[in-house]
C-alpha positions as semicolon CSV with decimal commas, in nm:
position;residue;x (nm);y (nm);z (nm)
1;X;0,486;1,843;-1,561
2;X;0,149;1,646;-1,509
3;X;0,060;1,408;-1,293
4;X;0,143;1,110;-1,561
5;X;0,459;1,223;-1,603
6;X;0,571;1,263;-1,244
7;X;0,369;0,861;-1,133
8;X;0,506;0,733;-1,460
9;X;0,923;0,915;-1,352
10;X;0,840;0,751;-0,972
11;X;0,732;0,411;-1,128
12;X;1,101;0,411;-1,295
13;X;1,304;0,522;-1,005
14;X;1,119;0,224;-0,791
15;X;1,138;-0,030;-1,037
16;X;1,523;0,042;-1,056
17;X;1,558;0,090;-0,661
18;X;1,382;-0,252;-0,657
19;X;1,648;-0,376;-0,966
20;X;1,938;-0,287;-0,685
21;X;1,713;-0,491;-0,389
22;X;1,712;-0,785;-0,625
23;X;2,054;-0,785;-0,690
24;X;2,157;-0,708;-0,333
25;X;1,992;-1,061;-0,263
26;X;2,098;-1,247;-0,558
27;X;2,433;-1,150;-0,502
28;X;2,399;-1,243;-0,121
29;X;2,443;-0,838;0,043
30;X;2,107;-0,979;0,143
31;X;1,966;-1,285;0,286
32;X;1,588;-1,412;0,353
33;X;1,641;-1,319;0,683
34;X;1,786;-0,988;0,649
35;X;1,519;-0,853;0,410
36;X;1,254;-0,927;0,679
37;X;1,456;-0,748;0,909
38;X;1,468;-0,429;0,682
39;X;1,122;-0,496;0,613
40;X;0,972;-0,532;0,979
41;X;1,233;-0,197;1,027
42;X;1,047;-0,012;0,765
43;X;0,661;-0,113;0,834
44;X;0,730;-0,035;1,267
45;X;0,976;0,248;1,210
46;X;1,016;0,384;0,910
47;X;0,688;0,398;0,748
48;X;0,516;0,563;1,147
49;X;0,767;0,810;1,061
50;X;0,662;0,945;0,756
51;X;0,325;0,933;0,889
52;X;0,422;1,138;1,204
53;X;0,635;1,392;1,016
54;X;0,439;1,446;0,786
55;X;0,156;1,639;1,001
56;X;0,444;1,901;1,136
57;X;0,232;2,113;0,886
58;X;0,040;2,432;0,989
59;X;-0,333;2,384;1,023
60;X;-0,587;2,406;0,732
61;X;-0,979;2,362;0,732
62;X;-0,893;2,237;0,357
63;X;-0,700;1,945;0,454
64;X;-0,819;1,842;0,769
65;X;-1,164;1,816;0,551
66;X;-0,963;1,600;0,298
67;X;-0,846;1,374;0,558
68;X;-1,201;1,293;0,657
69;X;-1,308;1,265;0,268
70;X;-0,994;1,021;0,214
71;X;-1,029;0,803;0,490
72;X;-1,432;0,731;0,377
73;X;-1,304;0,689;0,010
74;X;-1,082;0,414;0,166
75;X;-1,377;0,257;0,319
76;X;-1,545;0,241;0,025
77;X;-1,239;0,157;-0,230
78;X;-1,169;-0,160;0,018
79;X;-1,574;-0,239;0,062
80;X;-1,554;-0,249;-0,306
81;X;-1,275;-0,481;-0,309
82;X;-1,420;-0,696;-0,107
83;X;-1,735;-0,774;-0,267
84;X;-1,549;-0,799;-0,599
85;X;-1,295;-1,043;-0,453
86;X;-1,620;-1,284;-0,302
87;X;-1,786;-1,261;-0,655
88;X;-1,507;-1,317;-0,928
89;X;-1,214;-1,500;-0,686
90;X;-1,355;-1,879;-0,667
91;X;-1,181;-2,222;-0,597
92;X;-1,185;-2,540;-0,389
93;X;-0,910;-2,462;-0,168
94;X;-1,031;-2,251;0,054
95;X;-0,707;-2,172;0,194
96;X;-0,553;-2,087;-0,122
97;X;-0,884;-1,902;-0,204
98;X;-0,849;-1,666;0,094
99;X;-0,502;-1,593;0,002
100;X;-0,578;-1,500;-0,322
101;X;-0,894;-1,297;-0,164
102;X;-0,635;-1,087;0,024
103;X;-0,419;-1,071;-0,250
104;X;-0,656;-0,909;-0,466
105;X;-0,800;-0,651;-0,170
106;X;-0,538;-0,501;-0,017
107;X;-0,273;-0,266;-0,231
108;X;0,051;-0,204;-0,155
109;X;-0,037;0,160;-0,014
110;X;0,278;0,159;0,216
111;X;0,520;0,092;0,054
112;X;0,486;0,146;-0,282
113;X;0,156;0,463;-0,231
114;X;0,307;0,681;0,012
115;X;0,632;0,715;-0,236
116;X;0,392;0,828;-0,530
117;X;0,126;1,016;-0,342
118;X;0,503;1,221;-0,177
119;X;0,589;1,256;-0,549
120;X;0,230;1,433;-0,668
121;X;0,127;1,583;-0,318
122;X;0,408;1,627;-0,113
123;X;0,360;1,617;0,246
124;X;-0,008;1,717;0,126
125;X;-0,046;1,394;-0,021
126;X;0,162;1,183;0,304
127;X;-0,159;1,291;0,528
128;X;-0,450;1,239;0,281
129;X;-0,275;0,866;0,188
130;X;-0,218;0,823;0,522
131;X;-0,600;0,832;0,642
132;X;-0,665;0,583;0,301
133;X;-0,432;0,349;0,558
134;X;-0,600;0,358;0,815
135;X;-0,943;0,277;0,674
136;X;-0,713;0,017;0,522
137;X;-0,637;-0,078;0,852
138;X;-0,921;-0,120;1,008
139;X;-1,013;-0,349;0,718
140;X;-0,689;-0,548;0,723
141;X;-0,679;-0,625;1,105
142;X;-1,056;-0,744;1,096
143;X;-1,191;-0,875;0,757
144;X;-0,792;-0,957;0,652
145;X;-0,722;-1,174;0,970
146;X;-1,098;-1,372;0,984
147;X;-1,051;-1,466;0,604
148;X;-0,715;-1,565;0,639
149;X;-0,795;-1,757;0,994
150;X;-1,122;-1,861;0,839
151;X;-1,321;-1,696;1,152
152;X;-1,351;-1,369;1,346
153;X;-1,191;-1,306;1,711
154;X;-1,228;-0,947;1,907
155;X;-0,876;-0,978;1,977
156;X;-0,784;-0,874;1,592
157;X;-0,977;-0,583;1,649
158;X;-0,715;-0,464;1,957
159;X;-0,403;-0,504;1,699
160;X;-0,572;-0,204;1,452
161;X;-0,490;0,021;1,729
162;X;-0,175;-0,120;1,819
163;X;-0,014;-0,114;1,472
164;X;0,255;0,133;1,501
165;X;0,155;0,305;1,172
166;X;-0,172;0,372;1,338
167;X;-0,024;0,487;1,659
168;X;0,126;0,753;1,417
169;X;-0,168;0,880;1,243
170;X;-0,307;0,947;1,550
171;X;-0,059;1,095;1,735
172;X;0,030;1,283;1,440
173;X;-0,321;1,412;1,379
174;X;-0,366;1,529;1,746
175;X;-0,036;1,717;1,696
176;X;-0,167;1,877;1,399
177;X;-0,488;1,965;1,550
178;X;-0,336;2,134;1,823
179;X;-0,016;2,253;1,611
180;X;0,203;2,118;1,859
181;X;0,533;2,090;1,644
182;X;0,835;1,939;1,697
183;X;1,194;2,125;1,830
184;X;1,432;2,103;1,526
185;X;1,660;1,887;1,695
186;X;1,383;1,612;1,728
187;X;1,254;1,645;1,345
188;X;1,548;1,706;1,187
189;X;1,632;1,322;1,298
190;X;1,294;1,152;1,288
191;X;1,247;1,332;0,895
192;X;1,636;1,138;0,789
193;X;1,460;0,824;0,880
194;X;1,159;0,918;0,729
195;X;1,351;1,022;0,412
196;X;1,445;0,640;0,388
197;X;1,128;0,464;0,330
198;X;1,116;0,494;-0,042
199;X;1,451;0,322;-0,079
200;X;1,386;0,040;0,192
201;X;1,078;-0,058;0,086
202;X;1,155;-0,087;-0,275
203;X;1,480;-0,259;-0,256
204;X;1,328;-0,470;0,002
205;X;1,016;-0,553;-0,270
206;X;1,320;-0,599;-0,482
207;X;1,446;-0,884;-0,251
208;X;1,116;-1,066;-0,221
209;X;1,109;-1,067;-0,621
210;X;1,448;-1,213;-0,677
211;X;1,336;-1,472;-0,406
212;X;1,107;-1,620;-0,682
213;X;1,108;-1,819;-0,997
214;X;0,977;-1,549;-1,246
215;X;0,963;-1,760;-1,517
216;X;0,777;-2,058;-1,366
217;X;0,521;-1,769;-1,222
218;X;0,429;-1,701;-1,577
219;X;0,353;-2,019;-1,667
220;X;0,074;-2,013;-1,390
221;X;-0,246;-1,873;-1,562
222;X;-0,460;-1,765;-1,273
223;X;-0,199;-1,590;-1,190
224;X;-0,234;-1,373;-1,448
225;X;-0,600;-1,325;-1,391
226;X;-0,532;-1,232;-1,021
227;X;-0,293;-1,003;-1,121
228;X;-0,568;-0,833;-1,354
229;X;-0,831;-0,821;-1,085
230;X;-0,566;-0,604;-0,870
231;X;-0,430;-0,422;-1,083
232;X;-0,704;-0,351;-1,331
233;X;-1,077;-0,463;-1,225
234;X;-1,060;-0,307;-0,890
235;X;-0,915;-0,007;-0,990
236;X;-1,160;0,062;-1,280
237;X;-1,473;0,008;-1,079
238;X;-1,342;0,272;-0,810
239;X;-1,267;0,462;-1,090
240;X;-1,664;0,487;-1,201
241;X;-1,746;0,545;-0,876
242;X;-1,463;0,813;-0,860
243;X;-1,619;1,051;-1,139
244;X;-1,964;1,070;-1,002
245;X;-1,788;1,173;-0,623
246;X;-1,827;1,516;-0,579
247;X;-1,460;1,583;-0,434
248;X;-1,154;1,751;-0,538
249;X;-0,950;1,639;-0,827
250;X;-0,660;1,586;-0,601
251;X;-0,867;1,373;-0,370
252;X;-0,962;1,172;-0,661
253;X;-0,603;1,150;-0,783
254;X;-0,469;1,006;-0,459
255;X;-0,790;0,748;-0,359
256;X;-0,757;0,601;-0,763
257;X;-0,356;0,600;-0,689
258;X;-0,368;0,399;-0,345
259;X;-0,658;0,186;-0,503
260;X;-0,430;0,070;-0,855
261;X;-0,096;-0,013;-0,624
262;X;0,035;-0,359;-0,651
263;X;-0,066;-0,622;-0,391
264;X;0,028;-0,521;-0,006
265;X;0,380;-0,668;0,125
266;X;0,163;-0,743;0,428
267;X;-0,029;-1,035;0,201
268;X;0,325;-1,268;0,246
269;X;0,332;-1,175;0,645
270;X;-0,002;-1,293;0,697
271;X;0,049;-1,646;0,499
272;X;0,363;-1,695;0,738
273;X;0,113;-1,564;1,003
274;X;-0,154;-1,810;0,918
275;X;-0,005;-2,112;0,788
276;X;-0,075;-1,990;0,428
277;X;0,130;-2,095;0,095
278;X;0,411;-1,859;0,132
279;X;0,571;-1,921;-0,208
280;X;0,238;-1,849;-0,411
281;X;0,221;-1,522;-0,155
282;X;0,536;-1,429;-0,268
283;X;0,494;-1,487;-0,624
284;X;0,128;-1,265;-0,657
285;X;0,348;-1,003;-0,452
286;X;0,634;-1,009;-0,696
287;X;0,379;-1,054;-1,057
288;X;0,182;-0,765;-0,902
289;X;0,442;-0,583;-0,799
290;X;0,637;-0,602;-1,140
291;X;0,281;-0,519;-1,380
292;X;0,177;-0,205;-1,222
293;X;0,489;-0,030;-1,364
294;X;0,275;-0,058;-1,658
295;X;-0,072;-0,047;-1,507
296;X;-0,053;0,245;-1,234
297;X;0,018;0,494;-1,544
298;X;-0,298;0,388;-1,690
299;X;-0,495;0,431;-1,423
300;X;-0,353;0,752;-1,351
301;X;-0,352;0,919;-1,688
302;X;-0,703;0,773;-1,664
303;X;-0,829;1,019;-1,338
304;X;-0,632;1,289;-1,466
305;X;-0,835;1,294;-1,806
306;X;-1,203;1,219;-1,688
307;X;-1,187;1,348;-1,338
């Protein structure tokens, strides 16, 4: 089975994961308040765990060198991003501008990459997407917060290292450097909770969907064009820089893949954070979220034939 097949088989699973989440909510299994809860469970527990599991591997020179090579592709993917976002993302609100900035930047890599890179890497693909998240990081927690804030503070710096996902990688890569490995009675336990995060996160994507008005989204043109810019624009232009990268296919594979996710969950925290429009967070998330069923396929079957 190729790589297309196995995204495009994930994709499904998700989006029908996400179907249950929205009908969990809609039904009332789930309220506004519990679907934070799952969600603040799954980006401080859940999603650390993964991370931290996932380096109970034995050493190799191969991957440790991959790490490295991921975590500069995420520098440049979200560098990239950046400067696209500055140059094609204009408007007079500069409030709403910076939200749609963010929107537009930062892809979904949690919750909705570490599920696919699992799928076409395995625990292979956990580490490399892992170091993509914490370039991601380091991004999110210092250009993220002074854009959405509207200025820079050295404090924001402090919370990249205190970001339990973070605290993971590197206490996961020091294990893995020194092969320290967990007693079976301590992984068996932290890998079950692990072994959640692809559910949780899409039902609870599923829940922040079905808290929207889809059809009044869609009547909201630069919506659309947002939507494109994340899910498309970005993507391609990391893409052409991609094929002239001389890395392994696999590396390629999994930078493009984190790059073409839908717009981060985080992008609706940080407008409750920051006094942002929550609603028009919340509806980028969910239009995002919804098109790259369609769009990460492309993008994919797109690497695997030119790379």
């Amino acid at each position: 089975m190729n790589i297309v097949s196995i995204v495009f088989g994930q994709i499904v699973m998700m989006f029908l994961m996400m179907a249950v989440g929205a009908g969990a909510y809609k039904t009332g299994l789930v309220t506004e308040k519990g679907s934070a809860e799952l969600s603040n469970i799954t980006l401080y527990l859940v999603i650390p765990f993964v991370v931290l599991t996932s380096f109970q591997i034995d050493f190799d020179a191969n991957i440790f060198h991959g790490i490295v090579i991921t975590f500069v592709l995420g520098i440049i993917a979200h560098g990239l991003a950046i400067l696209l976002s500055y140059g094609l993302v204009r408007g007079r609100d500069q409030d709403r501008t910076a939200l749609e900035r963010f929107s537009v930047v930062y892809p979904n890599c949690g919750f909705m990459g570490i599920p696919l890179a699992q799928a076409v890497l395995g625990s292979k693909g956990v580490i490399y997407i892992t170091a993509f998240i914490a370039a991601q990081n380091l991004f999110i927690w210092s250009h993220g917060v002074a854009s959405m804030q509207g200025s820079f503070k050295k404090e924001s710096i402090k919370e990249v290292f205190k970001a339990p996902v973070m605290i993971a990688t590197f206490a996961g890569l020091l294990c893995y450097l020194l092969q320290i490995k967990f007693p079976a009675l301590v992984f068996r336990p932290l890998k079950a909770i692990a072994d959640m995060n692809t559910p949780l996160a899409m039902m609870i994507s599923g829940t922040a969907i079905a808290q929207t008005n889809l059809l009044k989204i869609l009547s909201k043109p630069r919506i659309y064009i947002l939507t494109v810019l994340r899910l498309l624009v970005v993507p391609f232009v990391m893409f052409l820089i991609l094929i002239f990268v001389p890395v392994s296919k696999d590396l390629k594979i999994l930078s493009l893949l984190a790059t073409s996710a839908s717009t981060a969950a985080i992008t609706t925290m940080f407008a409750v954070k920051f006094k942002k429009d929550v609603g028009y967070a919340a509806e980028l998330f969910a239009i995002s979220t919804i098109a790259a069923i369609a769009t990460l396929p492309l993008m994919i079957s797109l690497g695997e034939t030119f790379f």
